[in-house]
N, C-alpha and C positions, 0 to 999 in steps of 0.2 A: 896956194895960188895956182898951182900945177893942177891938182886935182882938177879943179873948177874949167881951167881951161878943157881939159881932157872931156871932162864929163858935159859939156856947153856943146860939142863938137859931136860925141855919139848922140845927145839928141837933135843936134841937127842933121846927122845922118839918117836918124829913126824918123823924125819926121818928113826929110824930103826923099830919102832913097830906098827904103819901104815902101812906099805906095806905089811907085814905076816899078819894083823890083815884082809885087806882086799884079800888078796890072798886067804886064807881060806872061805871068806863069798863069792868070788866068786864060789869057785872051790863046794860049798854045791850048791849054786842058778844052774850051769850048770848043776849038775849032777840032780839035784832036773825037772828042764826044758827039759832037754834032753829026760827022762824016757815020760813024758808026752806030747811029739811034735811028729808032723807028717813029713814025709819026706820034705816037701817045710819050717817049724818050725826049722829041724833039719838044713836045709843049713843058715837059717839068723844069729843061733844064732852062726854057724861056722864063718859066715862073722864077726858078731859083737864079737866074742874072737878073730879075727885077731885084730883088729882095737883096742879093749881092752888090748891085748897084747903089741901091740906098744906104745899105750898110757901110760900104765904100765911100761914098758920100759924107756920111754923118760921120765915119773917123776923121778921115781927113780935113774938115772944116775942124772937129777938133783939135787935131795935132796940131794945124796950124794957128790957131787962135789958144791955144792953151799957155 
């Protein structure tokens, strides 16, 4: 019964405080990246928050719906 409780609790940790925890460490890496990129630097890492975004997206609807 302990177990279950225990283990009930890190996934609800994993699915609601992973996503802000990583939201936050991206959103410092872009802003940190951005300041120090050149215009053809500044397009990939637009490309690569599309795709990160979507990716971000489709976990988290998972996690939360799983």
């Amino acid at each position: 019964m302990i177990l279950d409780v225990n283990r009930y609790n890190f996934l609800v940790m994993i699915k609601f405080i992973l996503p802000i925890v990583v939201f936050i460490v991206a959103v410092y890496g872009i802003s940190y990246f951005w300041t120090n990129s050149s215009s053809k630097g500044k397009k990939m890492i637009a490309i690569g928050l599309i795709v990160g975004v979507l990716l971000g997206i489709s976990l988290t609807i998972y996690l939360l719906f799983d």
